[in-house]
Wavefront OBJ file of the C-alpha trace (Angstrom):
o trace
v -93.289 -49.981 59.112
v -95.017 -50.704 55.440
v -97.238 -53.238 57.076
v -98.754 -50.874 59.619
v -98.974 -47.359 57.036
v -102.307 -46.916 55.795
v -102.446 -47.664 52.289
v -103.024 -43.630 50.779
v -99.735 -43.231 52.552
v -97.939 -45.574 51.422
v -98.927 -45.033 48.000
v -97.421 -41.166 48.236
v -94.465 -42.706 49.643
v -93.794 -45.176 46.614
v -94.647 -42.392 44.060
v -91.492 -40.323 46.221
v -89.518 -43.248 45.915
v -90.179 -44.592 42.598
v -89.506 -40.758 41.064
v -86.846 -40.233 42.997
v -84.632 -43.449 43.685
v -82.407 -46.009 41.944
v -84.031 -49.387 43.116
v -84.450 -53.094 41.742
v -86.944 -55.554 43.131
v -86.124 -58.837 43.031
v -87.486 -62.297 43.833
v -87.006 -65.757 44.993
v -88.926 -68.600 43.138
v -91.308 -70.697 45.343
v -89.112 -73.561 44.015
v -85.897 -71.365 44.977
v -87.312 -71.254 48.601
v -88.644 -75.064 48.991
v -84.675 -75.839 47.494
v -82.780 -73.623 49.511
v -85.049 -72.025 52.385
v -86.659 -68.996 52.763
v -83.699 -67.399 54.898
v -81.092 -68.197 52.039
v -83.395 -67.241 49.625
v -84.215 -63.816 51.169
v -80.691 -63.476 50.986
v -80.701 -64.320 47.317
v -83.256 -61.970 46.324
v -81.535 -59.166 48.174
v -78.286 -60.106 46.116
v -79.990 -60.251 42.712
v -81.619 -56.603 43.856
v -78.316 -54.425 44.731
v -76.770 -56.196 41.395
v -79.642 -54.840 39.602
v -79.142 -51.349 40.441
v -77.620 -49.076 37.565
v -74.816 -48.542 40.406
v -72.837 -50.028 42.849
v -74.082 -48.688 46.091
v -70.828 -47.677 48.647
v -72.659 -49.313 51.637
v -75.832 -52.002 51.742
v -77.931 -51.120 54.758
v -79.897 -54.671 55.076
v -82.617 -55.047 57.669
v -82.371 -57.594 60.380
v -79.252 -59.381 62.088
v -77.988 -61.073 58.605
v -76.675 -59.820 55.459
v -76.154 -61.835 51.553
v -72.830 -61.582 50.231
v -72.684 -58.179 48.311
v -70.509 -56.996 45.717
v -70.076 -54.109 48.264
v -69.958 -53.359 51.648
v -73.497 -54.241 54.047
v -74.683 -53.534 57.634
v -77.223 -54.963 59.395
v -79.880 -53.136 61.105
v -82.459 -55.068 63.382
v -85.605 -52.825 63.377
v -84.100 -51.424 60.120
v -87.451 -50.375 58.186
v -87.733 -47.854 62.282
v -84.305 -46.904 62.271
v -83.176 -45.966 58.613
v -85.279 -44.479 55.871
v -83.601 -46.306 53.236
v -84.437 -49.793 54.884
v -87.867 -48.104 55.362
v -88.577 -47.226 51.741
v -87.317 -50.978 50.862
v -89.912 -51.386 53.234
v -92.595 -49.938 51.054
v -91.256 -51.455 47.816
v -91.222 -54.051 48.864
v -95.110 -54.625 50.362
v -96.459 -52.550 47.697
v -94.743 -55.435 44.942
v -96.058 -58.196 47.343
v -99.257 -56.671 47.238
v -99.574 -56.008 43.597
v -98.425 -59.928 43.152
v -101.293 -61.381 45.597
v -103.678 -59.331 43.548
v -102.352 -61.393 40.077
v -102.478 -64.796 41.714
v -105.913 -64.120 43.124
v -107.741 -62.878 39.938
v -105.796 -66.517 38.448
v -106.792 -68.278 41.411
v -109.640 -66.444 43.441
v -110.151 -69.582 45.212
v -107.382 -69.150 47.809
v -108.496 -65.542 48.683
v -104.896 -64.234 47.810
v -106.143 -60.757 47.504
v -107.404 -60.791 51.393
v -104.696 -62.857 52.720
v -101.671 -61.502 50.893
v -100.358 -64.731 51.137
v -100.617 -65.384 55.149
v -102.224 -68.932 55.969
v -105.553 -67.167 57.220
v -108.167 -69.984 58.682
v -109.580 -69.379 55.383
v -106.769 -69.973 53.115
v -105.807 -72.993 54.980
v -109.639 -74.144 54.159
v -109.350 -73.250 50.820
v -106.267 -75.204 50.744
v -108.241 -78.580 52.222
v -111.137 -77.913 49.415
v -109.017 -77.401 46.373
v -105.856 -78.629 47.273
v -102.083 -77.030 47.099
v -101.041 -74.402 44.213
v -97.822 -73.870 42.039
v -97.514 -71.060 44.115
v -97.604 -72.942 47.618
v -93.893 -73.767 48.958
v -93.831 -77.016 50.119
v -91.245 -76.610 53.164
v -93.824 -74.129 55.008
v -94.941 -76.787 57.618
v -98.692 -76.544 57.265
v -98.100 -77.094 53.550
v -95.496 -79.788 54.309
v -98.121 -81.467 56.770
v -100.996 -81.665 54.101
v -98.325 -83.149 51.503
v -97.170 -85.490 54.058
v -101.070 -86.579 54.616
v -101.261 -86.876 51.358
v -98.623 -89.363 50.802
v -100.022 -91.780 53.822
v -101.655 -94.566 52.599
v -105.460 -94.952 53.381
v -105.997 -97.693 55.896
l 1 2 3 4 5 6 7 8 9 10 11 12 13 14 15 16 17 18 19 20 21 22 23 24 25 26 27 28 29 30 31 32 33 34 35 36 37 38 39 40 41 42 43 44 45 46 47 48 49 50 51 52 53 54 55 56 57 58 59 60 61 62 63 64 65 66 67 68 69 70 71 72 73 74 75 76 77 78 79 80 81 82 83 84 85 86 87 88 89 90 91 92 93 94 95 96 97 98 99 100 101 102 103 104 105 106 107 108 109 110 111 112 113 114 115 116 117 118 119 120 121 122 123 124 125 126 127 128 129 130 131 132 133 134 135 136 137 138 139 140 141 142 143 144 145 146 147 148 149 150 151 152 153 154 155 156 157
């Protein structure tokens, strides 16, 4: 698991990858998410990834119990990033890129403590979030956001 390798590790294991691999990382928009939820867009990144490859892969190993509609065939592993070391080195991609993004929007926004929290409403975020209020980069359907925009729309007695 990416989230549990200690970071020299995991570094090694995306310089094996990156060197050695065809890959494509790929993203859902915070607005993409809030429109169409973060399930459907997980599934939407994973499509735009496998059609950015330079090839068609013969099979789509996708961790988890759900698969996006491929231009090729896909099976679902639950556990995956345990049980297949392709799914695993998606794993690493895939934290390493998430990582490496956190670290942007906290030098633009050092506020929210992005850098710390890699995105995960820490007690602290979720203060920063009462003092300065919600970002660009905060998706509106995740509850506690949802909750403080709902407070917000309540007028004052």
């Amino acid at each position: 698991d990416s989230k549990v390798m200690p970071l020299k590790a995991r570094m090694e294991a995306l310089d094996l990858i990156t060197s050695t691999c065809d890959f494509c990382i790929s993203e859902a928009s915070v607005e993409e998410i809030d429109e169409i939820n973060i399930l459907h867009a997980s599934m939407l990144a994973m499509k735009r990834a496998v059609e950015g490859l330079r090839a068609t892969p013969q099979l789509a190993l996708v961790d988890g119990n759900r698969a996006p509609k491929l231009n090729c065939a896909s099976q679902t592993i639950v556990k995956g990033d345990s049980r297949s070391l392709s799914i695993a080195a998606a794993s690493v991609l895939a934290k390493q890129h998430r990582d490496a993004l956190m670290k942007e929007l906290d030098l633009a926004e050092p506020q929210f403590g992005w850098k710390q929290n890699k995105g995960y409403p820490t007690l602290a975020h979720r203060n920063a979030i009462v003092e300065h209020g919600i970002s660009r980069h905060h998706r509106r359907s995740f509850a506690p956001i949802r909750h403080i925009c709902e407070q917000e729309q309540k007028p004052t007695p």
